[in-house]
C-alpha positions as a printed NumPy array, in Angstrom:
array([[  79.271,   52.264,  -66.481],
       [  82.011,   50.535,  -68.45 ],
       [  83.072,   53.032,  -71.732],
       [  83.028,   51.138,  -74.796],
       [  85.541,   53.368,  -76.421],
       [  89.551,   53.532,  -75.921],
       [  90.68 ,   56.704,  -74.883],
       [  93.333,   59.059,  -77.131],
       [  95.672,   57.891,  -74.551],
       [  95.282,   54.217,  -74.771],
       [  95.619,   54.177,  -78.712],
       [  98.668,   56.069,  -77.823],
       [  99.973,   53.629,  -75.584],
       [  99.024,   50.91 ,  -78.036],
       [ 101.182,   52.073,  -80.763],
       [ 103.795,   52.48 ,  -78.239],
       [ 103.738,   49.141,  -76.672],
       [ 103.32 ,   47.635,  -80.023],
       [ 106.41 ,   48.547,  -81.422],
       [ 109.003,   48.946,  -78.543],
       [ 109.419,   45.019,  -78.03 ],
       [ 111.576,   42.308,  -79.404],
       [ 113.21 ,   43.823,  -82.121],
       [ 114.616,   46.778,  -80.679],
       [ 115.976,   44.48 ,  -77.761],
       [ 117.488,   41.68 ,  -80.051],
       [ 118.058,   43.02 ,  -83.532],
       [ 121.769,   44.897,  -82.704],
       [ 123.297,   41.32 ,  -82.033],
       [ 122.455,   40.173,  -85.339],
       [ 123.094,   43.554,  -87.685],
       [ 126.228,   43.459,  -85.819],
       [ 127.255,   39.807,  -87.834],
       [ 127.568,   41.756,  -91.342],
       [ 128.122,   45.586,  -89.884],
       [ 130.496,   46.648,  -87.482],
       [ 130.148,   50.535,  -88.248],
       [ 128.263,   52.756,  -85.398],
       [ 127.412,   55.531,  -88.244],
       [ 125.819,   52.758,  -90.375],
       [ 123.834,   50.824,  -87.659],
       [ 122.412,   54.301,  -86.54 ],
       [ 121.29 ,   55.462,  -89.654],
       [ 119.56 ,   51.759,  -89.683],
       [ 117.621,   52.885,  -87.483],
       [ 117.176,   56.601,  -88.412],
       [ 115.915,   55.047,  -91.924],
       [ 113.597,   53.009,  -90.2  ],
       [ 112.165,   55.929,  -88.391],
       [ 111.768,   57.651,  -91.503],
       [ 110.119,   54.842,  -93.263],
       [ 107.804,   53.841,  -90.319],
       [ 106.847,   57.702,  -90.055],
       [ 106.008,   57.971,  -94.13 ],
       [ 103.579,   55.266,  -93.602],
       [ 101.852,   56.518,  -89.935],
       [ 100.794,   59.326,  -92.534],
       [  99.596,   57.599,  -94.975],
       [  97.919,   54.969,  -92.955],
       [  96.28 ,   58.445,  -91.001],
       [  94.284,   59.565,  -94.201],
       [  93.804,   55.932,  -94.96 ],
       [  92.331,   55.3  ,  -91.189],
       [  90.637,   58.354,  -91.094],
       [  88.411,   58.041,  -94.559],
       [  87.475,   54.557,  -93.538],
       [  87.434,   54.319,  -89.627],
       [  86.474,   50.346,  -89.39 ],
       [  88.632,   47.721,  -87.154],
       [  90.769,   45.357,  -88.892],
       [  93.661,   47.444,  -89.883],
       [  94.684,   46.595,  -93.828],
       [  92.361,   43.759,  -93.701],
       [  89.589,   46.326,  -93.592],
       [  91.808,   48.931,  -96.054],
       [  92.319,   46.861,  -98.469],
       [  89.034,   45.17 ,  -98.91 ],
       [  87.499,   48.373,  -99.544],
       [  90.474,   49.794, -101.441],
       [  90.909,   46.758, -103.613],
       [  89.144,   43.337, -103.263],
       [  87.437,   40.935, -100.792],
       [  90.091,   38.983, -101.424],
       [  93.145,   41.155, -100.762],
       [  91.311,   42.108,  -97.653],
       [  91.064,   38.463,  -97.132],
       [  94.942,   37.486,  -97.605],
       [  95.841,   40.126,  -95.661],
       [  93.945,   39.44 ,  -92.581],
       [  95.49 ,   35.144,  -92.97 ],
       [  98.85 ,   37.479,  -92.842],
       [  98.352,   39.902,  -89.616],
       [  96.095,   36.706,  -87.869],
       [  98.916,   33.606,  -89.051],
       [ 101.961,   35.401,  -89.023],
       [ 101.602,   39.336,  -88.304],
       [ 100.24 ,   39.141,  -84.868],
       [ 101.041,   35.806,  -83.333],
       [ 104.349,   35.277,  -84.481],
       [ 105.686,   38.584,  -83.05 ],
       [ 103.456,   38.277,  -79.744],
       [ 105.354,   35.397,  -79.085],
       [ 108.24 ,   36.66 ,  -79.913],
       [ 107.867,   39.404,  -77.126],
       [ 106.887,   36.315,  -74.729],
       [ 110.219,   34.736,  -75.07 ],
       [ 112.146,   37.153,  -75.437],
       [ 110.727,   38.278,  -72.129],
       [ 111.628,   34.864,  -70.663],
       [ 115.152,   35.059,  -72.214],
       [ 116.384,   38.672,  -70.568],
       [ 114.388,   37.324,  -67.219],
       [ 116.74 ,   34.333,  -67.42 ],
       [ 119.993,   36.365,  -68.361],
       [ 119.077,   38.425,  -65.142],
       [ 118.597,   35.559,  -62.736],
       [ 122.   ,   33.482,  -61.251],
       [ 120.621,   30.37 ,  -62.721],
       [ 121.787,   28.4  ,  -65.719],
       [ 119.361,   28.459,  -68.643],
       [ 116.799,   26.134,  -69.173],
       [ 115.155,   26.399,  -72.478],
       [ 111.621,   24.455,  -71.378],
       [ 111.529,   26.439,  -68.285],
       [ 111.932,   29.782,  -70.808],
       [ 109.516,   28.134,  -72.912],
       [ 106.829,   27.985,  -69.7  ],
       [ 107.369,   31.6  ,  -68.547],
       [ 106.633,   32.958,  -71.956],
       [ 103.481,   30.989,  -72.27 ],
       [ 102.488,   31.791,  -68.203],
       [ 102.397,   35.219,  -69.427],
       [ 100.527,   34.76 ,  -72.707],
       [  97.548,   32.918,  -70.797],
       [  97.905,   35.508,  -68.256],
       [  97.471,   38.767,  -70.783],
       [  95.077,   36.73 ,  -73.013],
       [  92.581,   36.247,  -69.8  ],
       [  93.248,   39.972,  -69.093],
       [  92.259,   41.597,  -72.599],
       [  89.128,   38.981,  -72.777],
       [  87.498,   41.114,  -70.208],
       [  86.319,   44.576,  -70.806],
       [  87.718,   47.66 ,  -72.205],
       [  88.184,   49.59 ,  -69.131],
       [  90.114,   46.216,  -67.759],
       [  91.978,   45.752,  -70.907],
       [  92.294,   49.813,  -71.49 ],
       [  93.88 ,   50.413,  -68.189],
       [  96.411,   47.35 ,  -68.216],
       [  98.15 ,   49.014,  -71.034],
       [  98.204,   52.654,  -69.929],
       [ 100.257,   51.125,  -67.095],
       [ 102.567,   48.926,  -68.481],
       [ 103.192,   51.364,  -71.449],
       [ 103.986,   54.311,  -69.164],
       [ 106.502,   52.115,  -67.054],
       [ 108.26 ,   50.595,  -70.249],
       [ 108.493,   54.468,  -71.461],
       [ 110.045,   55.164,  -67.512],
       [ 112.533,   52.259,  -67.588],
       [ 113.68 ,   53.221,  -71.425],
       [ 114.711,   57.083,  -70.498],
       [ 116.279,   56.27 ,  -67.294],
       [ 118.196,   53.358,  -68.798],
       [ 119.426,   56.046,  -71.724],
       [ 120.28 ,   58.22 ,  -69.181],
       [ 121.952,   55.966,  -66.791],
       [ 124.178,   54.656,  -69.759],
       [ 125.581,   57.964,  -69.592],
       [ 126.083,   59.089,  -66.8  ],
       [ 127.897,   55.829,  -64.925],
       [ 128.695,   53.251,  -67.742],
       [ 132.167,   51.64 ,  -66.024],
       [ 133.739,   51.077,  -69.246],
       [ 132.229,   53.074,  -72.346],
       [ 133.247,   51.966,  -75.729],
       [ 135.325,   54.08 ,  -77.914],
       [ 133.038,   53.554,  -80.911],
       [ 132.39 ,   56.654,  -83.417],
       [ 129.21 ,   57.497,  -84.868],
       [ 130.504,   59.663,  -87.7  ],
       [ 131.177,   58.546,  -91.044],
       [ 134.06 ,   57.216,  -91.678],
       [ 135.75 ,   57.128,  -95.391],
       [ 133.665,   54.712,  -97.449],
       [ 131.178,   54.326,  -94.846],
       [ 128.498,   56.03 ,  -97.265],
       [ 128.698,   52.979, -100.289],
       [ 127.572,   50.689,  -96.859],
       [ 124.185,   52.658,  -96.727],
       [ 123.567,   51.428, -100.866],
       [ 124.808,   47.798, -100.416],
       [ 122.769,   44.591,  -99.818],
       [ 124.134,   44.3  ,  -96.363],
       [ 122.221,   47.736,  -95.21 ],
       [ 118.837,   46.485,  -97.34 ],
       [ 118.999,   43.021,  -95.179],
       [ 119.797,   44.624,  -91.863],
       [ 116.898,   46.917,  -92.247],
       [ 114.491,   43.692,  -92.43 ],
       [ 115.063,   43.289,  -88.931],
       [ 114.971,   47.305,  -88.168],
       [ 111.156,   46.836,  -90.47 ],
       [ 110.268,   44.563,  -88.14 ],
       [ 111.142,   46.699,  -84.906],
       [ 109.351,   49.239,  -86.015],
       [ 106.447,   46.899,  -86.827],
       [ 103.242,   48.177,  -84.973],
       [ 103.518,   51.588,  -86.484],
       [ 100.058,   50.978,  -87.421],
       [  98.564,   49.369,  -84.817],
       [  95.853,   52.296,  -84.096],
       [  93.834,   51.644,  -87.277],
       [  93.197,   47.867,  -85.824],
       [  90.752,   49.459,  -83.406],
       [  89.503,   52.158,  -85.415],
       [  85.901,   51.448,  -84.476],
       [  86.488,   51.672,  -80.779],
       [  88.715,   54.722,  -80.646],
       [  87.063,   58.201,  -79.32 ],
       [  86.183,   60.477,  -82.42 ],
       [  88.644,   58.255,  -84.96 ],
       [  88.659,   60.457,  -87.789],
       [  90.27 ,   63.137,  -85.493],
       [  92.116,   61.24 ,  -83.024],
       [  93.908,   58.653,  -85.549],
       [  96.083,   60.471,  -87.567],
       [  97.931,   62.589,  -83.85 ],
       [  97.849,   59.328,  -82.645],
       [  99.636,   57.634,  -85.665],
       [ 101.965,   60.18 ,  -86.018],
       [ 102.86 ,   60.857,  -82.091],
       [ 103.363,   57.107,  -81.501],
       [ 105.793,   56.851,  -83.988],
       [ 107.877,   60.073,  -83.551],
       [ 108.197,   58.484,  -79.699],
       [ 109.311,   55.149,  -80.443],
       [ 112.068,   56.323,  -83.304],
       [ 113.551,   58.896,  -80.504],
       [ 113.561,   56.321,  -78.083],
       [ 115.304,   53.805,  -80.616],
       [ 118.061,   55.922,  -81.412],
       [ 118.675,   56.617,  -77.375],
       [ 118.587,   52.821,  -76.935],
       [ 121.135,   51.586,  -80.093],
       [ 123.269,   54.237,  -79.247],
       [ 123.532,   53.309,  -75.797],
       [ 123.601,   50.04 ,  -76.164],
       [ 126.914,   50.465,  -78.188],
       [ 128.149,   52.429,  -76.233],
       [ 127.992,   50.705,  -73.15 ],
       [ 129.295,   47.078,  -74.315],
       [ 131.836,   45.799,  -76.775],
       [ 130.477,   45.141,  -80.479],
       [ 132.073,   41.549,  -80.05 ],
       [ 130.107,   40.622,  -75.911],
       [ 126.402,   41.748,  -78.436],
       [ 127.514,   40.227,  -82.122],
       [ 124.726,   37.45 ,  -82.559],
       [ 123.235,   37.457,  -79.259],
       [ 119.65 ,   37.708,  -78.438],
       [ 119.337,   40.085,  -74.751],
       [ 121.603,   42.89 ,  -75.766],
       [ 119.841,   45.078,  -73.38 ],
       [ 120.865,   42.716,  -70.562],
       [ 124.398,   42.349,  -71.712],
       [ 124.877,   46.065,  -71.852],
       [ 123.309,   46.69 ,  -68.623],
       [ 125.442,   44.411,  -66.867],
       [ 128.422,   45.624,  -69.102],
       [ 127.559,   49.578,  -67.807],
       [ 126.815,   49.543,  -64.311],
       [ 128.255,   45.233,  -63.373],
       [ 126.448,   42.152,  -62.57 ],
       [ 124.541,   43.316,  -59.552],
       [ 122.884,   46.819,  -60.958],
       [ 123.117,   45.392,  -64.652],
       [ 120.9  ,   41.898,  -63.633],
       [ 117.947,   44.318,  -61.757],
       [ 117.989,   46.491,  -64.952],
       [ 118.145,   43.078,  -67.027],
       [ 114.75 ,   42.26 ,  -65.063],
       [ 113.23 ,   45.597,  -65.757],
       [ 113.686,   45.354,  -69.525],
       [ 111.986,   42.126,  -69.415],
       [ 109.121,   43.518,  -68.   ],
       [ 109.204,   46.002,  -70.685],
       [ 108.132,   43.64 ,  -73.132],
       [ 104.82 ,   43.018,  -70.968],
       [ 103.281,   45.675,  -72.534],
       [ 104.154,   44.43 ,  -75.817],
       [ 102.449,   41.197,  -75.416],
       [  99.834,   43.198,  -73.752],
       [  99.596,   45.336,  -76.789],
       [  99.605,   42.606,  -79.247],
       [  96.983,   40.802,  -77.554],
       [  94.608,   44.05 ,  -78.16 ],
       [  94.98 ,   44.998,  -81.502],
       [  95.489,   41.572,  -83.901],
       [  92.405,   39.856,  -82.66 ],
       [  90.745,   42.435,  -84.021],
       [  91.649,   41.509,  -87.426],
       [  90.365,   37.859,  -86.554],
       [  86.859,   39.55 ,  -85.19 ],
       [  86.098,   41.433,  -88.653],
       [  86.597,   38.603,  -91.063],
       [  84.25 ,   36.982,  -89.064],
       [  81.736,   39.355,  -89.507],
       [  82.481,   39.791,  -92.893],
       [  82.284,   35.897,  -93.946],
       [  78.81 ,   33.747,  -92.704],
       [  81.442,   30.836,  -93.159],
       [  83.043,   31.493,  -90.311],
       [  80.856,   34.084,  -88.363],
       [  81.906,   32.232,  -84.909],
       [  85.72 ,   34.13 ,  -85.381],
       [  83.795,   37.415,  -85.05 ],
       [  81.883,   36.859,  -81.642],
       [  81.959,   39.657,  -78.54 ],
       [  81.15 ,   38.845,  -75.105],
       [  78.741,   41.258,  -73.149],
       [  81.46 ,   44.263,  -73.003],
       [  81.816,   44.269,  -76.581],
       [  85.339,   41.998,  -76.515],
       [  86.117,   39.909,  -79.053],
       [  86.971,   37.345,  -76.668],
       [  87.132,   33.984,  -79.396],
       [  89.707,   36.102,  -81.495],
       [  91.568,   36.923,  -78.325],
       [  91.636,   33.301,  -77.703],
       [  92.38 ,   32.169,  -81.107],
       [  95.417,   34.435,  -81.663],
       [  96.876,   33.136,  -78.253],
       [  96.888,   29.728,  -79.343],
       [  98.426,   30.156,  -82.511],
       [ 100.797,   32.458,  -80.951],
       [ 101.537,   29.147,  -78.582],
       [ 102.468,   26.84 ,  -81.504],
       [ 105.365,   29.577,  -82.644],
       [ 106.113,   29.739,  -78.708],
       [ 106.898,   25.99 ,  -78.538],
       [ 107.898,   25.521,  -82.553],
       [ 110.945,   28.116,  -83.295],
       [ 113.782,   30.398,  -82.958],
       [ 113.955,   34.326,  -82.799],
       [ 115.343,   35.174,  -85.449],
       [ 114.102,   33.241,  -88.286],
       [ 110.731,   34.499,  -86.8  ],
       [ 112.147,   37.672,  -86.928],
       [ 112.932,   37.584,  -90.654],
       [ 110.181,   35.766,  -92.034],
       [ 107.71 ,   38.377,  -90.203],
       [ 109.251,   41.271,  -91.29 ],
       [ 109.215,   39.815,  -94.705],
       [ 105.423,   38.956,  -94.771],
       [ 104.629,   42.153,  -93.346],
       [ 106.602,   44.774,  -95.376],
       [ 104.379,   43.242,  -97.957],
       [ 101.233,   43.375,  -96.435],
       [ 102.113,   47.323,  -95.51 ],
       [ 103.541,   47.904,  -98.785],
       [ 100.251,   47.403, -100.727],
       [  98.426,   49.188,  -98.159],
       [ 100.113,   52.381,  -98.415],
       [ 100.431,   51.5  , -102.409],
       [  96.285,   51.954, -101.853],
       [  96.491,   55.72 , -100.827],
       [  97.083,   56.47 , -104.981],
       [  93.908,   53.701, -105.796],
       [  91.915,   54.945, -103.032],
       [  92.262,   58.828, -104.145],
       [  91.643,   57.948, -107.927],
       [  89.   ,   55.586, -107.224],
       [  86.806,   57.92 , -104.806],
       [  88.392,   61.654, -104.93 ],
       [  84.955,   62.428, -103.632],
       [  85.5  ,   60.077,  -99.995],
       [  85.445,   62.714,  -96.94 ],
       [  89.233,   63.056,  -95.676],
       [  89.153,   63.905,  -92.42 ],
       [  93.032,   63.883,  -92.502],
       [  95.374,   64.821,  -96.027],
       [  98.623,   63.241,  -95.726],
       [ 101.108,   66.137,  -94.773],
       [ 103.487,   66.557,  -98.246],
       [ 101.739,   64.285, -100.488],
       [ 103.108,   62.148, -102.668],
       [ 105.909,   62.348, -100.771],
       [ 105.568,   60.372,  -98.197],
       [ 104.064,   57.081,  -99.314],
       [ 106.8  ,   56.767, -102.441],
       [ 109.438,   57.281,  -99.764],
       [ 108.04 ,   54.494,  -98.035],
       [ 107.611,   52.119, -101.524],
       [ 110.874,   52.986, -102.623],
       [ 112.61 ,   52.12 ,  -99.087],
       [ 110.832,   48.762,  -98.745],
       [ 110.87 ,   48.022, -102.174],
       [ 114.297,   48.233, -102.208],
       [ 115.071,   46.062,  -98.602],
       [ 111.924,   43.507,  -99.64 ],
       [ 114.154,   42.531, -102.645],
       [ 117.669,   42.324, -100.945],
       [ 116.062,   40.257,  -98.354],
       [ 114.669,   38.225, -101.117],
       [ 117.946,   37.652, -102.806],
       [ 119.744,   37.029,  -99.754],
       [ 116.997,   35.129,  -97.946],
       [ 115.14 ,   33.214,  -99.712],
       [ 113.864,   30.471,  -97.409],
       [ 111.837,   33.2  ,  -95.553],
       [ 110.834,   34.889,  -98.414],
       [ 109.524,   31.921, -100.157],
       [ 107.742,   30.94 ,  -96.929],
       [ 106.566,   34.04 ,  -97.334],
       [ 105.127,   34.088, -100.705],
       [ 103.675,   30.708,  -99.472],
       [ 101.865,   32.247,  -96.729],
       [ 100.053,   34.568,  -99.137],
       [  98.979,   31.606, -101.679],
       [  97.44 ,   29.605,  -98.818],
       [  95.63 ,   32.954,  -97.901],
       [  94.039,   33.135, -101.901],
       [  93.056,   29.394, -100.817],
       [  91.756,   29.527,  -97.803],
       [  89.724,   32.956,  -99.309],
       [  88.109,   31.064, -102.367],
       [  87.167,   28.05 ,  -99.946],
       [  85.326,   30.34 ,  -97.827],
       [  83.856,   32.548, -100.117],
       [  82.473,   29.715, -102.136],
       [  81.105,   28.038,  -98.84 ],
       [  79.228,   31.554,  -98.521]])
């Protein structure tokens, strides 16, 4: 008989899969436009370790006290409002979710195409990406066991290709670069300017995912004691394997071959080990970012299923087939994650949903000081290790890149800000329908 429960390992692999994807394998090319200093890009993403690691334990006494899918949708409708609940969930199901799963889908289809000896063909990119949408989206709409097992899989061989690839870099790169990774003098005022607080937008959104576990929290074995080791793990795994990466990526191909490109993982493969070798590892990291569709495909249809069940209005969004799958959520996300496939570029994407969901983060972990004055009586299965420490390390750091990215990108940020108004809309339509 089917579980109807994700294993410690699968939440594990879901946090994993959720966060190694597109950023980590596009973001170098375009920090590298505004900072051409190793030290600096690897304390980008050292910060954005530390940062993504402050919230995983904040989000684990958050997720334990109120173990319900939906991630901050759920959090902060019981922290703060309906309606914040609300606004976030039109942010992870509009933008959070879809927007990044397709992301993952082409840039999938890009590094496959960079691999291949055939000249690219944006509509045939375009196809592959949503050929393996449809084909993860049919996959996840089955059964937990089904859907469970898919990720294990593709998250253990993503894991596989990553260490080897680190290691390989090493050992027989035909041409390493001479770049340093110590400070140089004046390199410290570059970690205080706006150029740092912009690049880490795009290092936010790499690290996006960190949180992925509490989107499940009602199908996850014993959540009050599994969430917090699996928040925590997750995320110490992914920021060691995104230093290894960045660090071999620079060192295996010239700062000038990756400076605004999108497949710097193919570019320093081939740049390491030549054409032949590089192009089979260029395939492998493409399949890397299966998982991360895969992963995606889980976890933010989740957030769709809940406000169904929440609002009468639209009670259809929150239907399960016989295994318990929210299978019209599944289907929903894919679609809208098929108008971004067919509507944009990478990197605005890239921006504008790292934007909207700093935000949506920020107020969540903003919650754990509401939640503990509101209810210091809730059962905590989980404190959050050095409290307050944590979560005001994690304010003050996206504080701090939320308003550089404001002042310096605006467009996204007022698209943004947009997003979240249409959210208070769409919330007071629905809950005066209801």
């Amino acid at each position: 008989m089917a579980s109807n429960k994700f294993r410690f390992l699968t939440i594990t692999a879901v946090i994993v899969a959720n966060m190694i994807g597109t950023g980590v394998f596009t973001s170098l090319g375009f920090q590298l436009l505004d900072i051409r200093s190793g030290f600096a890009l690897m304390m980008l993403w050292a910060v954005g370790g530390l940062v993504a690691l402050c919230g995983a334990v904040t989000y684990a006494e958050l997720g334990a006290a109120l173990p319900r899918n939906g991630g901050e949708y759920s959090l902060l409708r019981s922290i703060y409002h309906p309606a914040a609940g609300f606004v976030s969930g039109w942010i992870s199901s509009t933008v959070g979710f879809a927007g990044p799963t397709a992301l993952a889908a082409m840039t999938f289809a890009a590094y496959t195409f960079s691999a291949l000896p055939i000249s690219p063909n944006p509509l045939l990119e375009k196809a592959l990406a949503a050929t393996l949408l449809i084909t993860l989206t049919t996959i996840h709409a089955t059964n937990h066991r089904t859907s469970g097992g898919t990720q294990e899989i593709f998250t253990a061989l993503k894991i596989i290709v990553i260490v080897v690839f680190i290691i390989a870099v090493q050992l027989f790169a035909d041409s390493p670069q001479s770049i340093s990774f110590l400070p140089a003098e004046g390199e410290g005022a570059l970690l205080t300017s706006g150029t740092f607080a912009v690049a880490l937008i795009y290092v936010s959104f790499a690290y996006t995912g960190w949180n992925a576990a509490t989107y499940l929290s009602s199908e996850v074995e014993n959540p009050q004691r599994n969430l917090p080791v699996v928040l925590i793990t997750g995320t110490s795994i992914v920021t060691l394997l995104y230093l290894g990466l960045n660090f071999s990526f620079l060192y295996a191909a010239p700062m000038d071959a990756l400076e605004g490109q999108v497949e710097v993982g193919a570019i320093a493969a081939q740049a390491a080990f030549g054409e032949a070798i590089g192009g089979t590892f260029g395939i492998a990291l493409a399949l890397l970012l299966v998982s991360t569709v895969s992963a995606m495909t889980m976890a933010g249809p989740r957030v769709i299923q809940v406000i169904g069940e929440d609002f009468p209005a639209v009670r259809f969004l929150g239907r399960t087939n016989s295994n318990g799958i929210p299978r019209t959520a599944i289907y929903i996300q894919a679609a809208i994650a098929m108008l971004f496939i067919f509507s944009t570029t990478v990197e605005s994407i890239m921006v504008f949903a790292g934007f909207t969901m700093a935000l949506n983060s920020f107020a969540t972990v903003f919650g754990i000081f509401v939640l503990r004055w509101q209810q210091p009586d809730l059962e905590r299965p989980y404190h959050t290790f050095l409290y307050p420490l944590p979560p005001l390390i994690y304010l003050t750091l996206t504080a701090w890149t939320l308003g550089f990215t404001l002042i310096n990108r605006p467009v996204e940020g007022l698209f943004s800000i947009a997003i979240i108004i249409t959210g208070l809309i769409a919330y007071f339509i629905t809950a005066k329908r209801q």
